[in-house]
Every structure is written in C-alpha cells, then in structure tokens.
PADRENGU-685651 format. One record per residue: residue number from 1; residue in one letter; x, y, z of N, C-alpha, C in turn. Coordinates in pm, 1 decimal, always signed. Example, Ala and Ser with C-alpha at 12.3 -4.5 7.8 and 13.67 -1.06 7.14 Angstrom:
R   seq   type       n_px       n_py       n_pz      ca_px      ca_py      ca_pz       c_px       c_py       c_pz
R     1      A    +1319.0     -569.0     +780.0    +1230.0     -450.0     +780.0    +1320.0     -330.0     +780.0
R     2      S    +1285.0     -225.0     +708.0    +1367.0     -106.0     +714.0    +1290.0       +3.0     +787.0
//
This chain:
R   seq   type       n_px       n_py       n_pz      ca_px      ca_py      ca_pz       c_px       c_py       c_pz
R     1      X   +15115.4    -8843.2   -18084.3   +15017.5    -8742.3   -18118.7   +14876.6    -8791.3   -18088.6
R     2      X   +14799.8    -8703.1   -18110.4   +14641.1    -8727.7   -18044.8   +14574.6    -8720.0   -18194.9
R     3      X   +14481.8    -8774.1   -18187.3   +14371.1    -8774.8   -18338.8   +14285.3    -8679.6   -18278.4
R     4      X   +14209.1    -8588.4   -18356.3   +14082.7    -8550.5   -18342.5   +13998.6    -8576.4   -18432.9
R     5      X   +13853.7    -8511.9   -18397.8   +13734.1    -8547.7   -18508.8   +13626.5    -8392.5   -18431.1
R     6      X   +13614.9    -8326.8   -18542.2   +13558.6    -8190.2   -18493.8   +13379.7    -8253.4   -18561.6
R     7      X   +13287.2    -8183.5   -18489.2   +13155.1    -8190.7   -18509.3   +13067.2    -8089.5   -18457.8
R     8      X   +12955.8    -8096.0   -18531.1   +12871.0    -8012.0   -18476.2   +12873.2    -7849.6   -18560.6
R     9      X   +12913.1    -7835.1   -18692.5   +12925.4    -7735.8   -18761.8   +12739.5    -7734.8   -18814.5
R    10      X   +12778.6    -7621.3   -18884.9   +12624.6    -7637.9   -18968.6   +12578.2    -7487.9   -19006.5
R    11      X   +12467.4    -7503.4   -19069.4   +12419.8    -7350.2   -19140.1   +12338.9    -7290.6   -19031.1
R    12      X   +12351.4    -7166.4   -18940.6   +12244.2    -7100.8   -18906.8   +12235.2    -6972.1   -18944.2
R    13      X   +12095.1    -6952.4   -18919.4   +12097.1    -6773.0   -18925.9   +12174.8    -6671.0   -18827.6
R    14      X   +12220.4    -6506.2   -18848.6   +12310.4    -6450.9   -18789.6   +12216.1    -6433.2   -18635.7
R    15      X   +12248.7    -6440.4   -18541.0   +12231.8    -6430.4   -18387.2   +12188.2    -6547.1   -18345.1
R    16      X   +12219.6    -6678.0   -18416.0   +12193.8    -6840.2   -18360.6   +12337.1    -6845.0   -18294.4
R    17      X   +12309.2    -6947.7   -18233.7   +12396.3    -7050.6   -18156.8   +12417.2    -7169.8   -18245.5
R    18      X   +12545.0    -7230.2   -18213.1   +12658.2    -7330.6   -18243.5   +12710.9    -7362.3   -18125.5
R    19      X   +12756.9    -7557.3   -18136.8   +12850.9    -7567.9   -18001.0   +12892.0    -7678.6   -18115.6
R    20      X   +13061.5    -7651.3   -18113.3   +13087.6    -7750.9   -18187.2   +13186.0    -7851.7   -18091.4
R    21      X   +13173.4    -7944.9   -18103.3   +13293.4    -8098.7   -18048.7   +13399.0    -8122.3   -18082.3
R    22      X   +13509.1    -8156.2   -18015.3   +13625.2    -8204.7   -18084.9   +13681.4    -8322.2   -17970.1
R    23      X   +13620.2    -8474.7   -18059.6   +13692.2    -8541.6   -18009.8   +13836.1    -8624.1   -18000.3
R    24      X   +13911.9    -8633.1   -17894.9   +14043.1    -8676.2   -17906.2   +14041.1    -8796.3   -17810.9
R    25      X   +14122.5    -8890.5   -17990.9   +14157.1    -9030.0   -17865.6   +14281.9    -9007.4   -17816.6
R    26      X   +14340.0    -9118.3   -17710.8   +14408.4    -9154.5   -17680.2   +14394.1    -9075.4   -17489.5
R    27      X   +14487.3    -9154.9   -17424.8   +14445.4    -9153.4   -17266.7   +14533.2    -9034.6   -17237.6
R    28      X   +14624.6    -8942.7   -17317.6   +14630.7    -8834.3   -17253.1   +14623.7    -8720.1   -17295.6
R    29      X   +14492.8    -8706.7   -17339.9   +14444.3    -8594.9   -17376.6   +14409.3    -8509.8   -17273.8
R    30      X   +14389.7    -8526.5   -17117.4   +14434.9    -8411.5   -17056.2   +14554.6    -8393.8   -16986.5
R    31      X   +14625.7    -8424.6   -17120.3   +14800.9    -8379.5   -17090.9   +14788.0    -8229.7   -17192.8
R    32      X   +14711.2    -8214.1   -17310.1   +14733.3    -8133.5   -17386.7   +14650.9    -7989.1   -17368.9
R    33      X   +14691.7    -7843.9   -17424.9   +14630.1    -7748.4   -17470.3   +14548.8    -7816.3   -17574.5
R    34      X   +14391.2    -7696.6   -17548.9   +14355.5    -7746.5   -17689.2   +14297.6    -7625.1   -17768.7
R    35      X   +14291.9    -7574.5   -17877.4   +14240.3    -7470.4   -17942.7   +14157.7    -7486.6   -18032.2
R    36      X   +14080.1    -7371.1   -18062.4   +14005.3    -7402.1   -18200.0   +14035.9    -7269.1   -18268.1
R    37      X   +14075.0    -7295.0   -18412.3   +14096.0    -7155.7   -18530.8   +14020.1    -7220.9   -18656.6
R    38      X   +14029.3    -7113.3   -18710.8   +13962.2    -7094.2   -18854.6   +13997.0    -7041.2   -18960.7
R    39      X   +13888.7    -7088.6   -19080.7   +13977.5    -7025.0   -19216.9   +13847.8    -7018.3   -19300.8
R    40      X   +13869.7    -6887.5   -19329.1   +13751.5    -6854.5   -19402.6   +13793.9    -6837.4   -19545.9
R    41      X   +13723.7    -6877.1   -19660.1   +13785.5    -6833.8   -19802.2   +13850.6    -6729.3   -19855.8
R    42      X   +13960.4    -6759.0   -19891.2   +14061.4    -6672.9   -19930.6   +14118.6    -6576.3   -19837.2
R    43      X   +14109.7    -6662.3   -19706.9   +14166.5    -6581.3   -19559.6   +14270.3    -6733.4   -19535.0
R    44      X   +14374.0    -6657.1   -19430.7   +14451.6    -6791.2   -19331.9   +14366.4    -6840.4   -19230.8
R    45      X   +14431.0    -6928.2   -19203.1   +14360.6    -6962.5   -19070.0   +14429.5    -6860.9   -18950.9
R    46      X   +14304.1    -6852.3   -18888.5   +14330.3    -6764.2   -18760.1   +14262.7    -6802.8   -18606.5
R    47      X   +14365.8    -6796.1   -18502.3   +14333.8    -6816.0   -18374.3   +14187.2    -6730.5   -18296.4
R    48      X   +14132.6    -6854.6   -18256.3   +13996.8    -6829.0   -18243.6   +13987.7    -6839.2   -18107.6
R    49      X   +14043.7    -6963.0   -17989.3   +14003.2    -6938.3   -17893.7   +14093.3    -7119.1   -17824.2
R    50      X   +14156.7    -7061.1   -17693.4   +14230.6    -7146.1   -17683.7   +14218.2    -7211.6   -17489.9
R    51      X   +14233.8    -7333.7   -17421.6   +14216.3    -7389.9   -17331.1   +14332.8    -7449.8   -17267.2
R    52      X   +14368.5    -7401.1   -17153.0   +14517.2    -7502.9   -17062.9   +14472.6    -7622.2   -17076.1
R    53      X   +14560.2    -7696.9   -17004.5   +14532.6    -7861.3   -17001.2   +14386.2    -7890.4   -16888.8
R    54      X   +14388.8    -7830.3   -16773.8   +14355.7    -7806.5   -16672.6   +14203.9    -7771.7   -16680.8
R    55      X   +14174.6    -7681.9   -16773.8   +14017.6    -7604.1   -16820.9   +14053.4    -7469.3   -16755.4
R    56      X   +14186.6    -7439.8   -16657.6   +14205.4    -7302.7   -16583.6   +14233.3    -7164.3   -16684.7
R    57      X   +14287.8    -7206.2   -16720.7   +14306.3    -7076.3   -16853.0   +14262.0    -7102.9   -16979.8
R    58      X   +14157.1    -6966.3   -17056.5   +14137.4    -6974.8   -17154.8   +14135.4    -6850.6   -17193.8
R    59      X   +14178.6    -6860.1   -17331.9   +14144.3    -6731.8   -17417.1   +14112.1    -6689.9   -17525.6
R    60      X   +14095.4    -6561.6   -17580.2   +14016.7    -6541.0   -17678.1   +14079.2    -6460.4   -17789.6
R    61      X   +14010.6    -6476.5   -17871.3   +14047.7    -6344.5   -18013.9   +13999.0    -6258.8   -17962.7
R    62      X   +13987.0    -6150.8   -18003.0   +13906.2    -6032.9   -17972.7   +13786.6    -6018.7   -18044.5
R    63      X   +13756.8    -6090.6   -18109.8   +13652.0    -6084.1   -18211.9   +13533.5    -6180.4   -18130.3
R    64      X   +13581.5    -6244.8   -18063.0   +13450.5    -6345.9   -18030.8   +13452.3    -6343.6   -17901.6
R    65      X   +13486.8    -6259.6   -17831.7   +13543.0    -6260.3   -17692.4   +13351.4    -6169.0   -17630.8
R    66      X   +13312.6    -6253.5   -17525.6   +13161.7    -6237.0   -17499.1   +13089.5    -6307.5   -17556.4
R    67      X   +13101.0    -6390.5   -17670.4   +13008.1    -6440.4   -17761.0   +13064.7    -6594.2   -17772.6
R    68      X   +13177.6    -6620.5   -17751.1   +13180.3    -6775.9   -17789.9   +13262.4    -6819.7   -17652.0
R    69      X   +13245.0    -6947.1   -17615.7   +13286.8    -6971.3   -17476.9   +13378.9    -7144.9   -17539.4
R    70      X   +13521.8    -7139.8   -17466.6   +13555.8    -7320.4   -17468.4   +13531.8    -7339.9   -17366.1
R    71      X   +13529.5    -7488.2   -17343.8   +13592.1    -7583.9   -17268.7   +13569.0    -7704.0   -17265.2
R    72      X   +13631.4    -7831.9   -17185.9   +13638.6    -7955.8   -17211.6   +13613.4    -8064.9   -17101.2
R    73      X   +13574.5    -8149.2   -17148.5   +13576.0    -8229.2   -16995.6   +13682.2    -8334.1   -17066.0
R    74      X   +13748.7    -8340.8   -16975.8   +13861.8    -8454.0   -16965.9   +13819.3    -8601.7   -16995.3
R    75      X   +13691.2    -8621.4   -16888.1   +13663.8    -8754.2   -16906.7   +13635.3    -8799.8   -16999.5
R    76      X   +13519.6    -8749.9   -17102.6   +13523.0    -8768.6   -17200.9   +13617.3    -8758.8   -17343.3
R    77      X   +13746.4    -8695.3   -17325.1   +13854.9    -8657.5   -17380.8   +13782.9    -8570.4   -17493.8
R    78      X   +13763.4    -8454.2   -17473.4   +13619.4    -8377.3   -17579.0   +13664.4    -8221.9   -17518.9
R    79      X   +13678.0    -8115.9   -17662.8   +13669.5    -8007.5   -17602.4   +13585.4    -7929.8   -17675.5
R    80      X   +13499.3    -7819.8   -17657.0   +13380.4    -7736.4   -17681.2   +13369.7    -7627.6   -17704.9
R    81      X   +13309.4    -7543.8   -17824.5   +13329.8    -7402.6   -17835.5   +13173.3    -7381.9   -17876.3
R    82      X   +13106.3    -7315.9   -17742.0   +12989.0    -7242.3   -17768.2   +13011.7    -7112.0   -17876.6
R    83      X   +12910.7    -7129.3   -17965.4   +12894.8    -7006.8   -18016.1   +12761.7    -6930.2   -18007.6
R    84      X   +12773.0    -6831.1   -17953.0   +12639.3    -6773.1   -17956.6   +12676.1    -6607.0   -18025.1
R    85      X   +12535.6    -6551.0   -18093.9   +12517.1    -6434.0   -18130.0   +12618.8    -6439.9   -18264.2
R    86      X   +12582.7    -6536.9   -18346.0   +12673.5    -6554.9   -18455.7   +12641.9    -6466.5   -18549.1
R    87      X   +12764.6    -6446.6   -18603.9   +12788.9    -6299.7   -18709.4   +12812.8    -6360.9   -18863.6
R    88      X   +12760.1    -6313.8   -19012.6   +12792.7    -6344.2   -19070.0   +12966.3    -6404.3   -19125.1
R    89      X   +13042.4    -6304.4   -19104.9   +13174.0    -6310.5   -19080.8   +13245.5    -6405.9   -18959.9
R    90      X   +13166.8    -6500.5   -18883.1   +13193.7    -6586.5   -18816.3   +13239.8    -6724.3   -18955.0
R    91      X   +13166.2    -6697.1   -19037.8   +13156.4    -6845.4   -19120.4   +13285.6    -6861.4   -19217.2
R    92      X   +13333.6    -7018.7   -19122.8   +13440.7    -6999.7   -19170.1   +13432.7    -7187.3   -19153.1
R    93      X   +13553.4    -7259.3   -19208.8   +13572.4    -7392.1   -19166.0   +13684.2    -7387.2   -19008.8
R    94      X   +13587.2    -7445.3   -18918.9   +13698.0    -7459.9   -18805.8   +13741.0    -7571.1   -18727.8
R    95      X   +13882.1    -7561.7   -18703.1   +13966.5    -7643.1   -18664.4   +13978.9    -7670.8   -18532.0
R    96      X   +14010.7    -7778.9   -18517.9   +14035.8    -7798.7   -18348.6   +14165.0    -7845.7   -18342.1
R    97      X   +14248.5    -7792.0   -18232.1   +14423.8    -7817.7   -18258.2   +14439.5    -7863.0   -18123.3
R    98      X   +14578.1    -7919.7   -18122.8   +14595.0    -7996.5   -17967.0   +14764.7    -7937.0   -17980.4
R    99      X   +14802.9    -7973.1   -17867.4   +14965.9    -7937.5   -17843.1   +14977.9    -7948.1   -17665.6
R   100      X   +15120.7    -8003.8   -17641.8   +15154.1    -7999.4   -17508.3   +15110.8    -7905.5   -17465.7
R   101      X   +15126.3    -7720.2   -17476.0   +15162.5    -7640.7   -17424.4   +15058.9    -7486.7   -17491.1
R   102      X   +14962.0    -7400.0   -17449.1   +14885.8    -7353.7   -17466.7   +14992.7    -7220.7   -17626.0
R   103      X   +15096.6    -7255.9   -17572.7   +15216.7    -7161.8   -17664.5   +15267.7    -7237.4   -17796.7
R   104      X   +15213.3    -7355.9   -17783.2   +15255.9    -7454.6   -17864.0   +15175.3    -7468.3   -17966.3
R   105      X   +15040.1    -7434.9   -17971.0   +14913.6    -7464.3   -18052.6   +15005.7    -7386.3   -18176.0
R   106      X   +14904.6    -7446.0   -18293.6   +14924.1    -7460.8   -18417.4   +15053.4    -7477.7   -18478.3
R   107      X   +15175.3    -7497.3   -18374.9   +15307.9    -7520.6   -18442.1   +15283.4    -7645.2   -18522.4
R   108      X   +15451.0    -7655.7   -18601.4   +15419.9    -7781.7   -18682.3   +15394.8    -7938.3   -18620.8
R   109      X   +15434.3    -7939.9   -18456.2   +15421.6    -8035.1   -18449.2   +15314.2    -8073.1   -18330.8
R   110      X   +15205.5    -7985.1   -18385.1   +15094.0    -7986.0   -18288.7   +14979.0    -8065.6   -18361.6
R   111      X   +14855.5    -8082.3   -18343.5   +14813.1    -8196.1   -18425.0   +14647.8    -8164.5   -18463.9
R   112      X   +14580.1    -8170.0   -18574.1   +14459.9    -8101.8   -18641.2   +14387.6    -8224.6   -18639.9
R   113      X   +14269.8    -8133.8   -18659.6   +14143.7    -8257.0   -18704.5   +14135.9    -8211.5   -18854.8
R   114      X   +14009.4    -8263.1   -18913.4   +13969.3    -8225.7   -19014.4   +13898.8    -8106.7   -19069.9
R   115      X   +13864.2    -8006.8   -18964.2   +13783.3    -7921.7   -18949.5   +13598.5    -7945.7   -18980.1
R   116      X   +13541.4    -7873.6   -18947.1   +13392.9    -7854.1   -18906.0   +13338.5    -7732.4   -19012.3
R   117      X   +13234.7    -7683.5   -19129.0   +13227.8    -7594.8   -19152.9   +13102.5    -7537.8   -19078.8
R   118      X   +13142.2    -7405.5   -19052.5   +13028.1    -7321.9   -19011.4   +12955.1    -7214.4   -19093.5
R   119      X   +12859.9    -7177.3   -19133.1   +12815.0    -7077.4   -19226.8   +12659.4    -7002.3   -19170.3
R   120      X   +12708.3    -6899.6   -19155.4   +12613.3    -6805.3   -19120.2   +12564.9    -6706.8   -19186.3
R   121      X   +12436.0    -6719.3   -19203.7   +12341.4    -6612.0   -19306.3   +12276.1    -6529.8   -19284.0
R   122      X   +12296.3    -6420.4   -19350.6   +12237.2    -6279.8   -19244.3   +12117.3    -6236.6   -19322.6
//
C-alpha cells in the first residue's frame, strides 16, 4: 500500500480558491488511481473527483465539475485538486484515496490519508 499526507486545507471566503496536496510515498505511485472525496458533518463521504494512473482520464462529481480541477505529477509522487469559486457547501474534511484501478478507489483495500479540512464562509 501507499501512505498519503493531504495538505493545503484552510478557511476561505465563498468564491476563493484552494489547491490542496496529497503526498504519496513509495516508488509506485504512478502505478495507482488517485481520488479525492469528502465528508461533511453528519453527511458520508462522497466522491469528489478522480485521476488514471497516467493524468489521461479524469473525472468529476457533478457538483464541482467547472470549478475544481485534479491532477498529479508523478515525479514528485503528489496529486492536486484546484478549487476555485468555492461554495459554502463545498466545506467539508477531504480525503485523498489511492487504488490500482480508477474503479477501485475507495474500496476496502484502497488506501486514505488523514484528510485536509476545508471550510468556506459565505
């Protein structure tokens, strides 16, 4: 399995920008999908926005789709979720997930960081 370490959360006002980090050791981290979801209080966590191994395919919720962008550079073993035009209802704690296979994310034997909180004030 891969470790992560998510960063770069924090308080802004509603129509700021966020880019949060998620770093992963180990040398084959661009063997893996990587995603980021969230969980807002007294909600599940929910799929937010997800990356092939490759950086070729990515996709979105429908909710943030125009407004938040991934991706990763390999070399640095690091993957990235711009947020821009943030909505109160964006603020949530979010996760960064890894897995072989872009179908694979959040199964049980896919692998979390600690999450990042984000909070946005309107």
């Amino acid at each position: 399995q891969v470790q992560l370490v998510e960063s770069g959360g924090g308080l802004v006002q509603a129509g700021g920008s966020l880019r949060l980090s998620c770093a992963a050791s180990g040398r084959t981290f661009s063997s893996y999908a990587m995603g980021w979801f969230r969980q807002a209080p007294g909600k599940e966590r929910e799929f937010v926005a997800a990356i092939s191994w490759s950086g070729g395919s990515t996709y979105y919720t429908d909710s943030v789709k125009g407004r938040f962008t991934i991706s990763r550079d390999n070399a640095k073993n690091t993957v990235y979720l711009q947020m821009n035009s943030l909505k109160p209802e964006d603020t949530a704690v979010y996760y960064c997930n890894a897995a072989p296979v872009v179908n694979s994310l959040s199964s049980a034997s896919s692998s979390w960081g600690q999450g990042t909180q984000v909070t946005v004030s309107s």
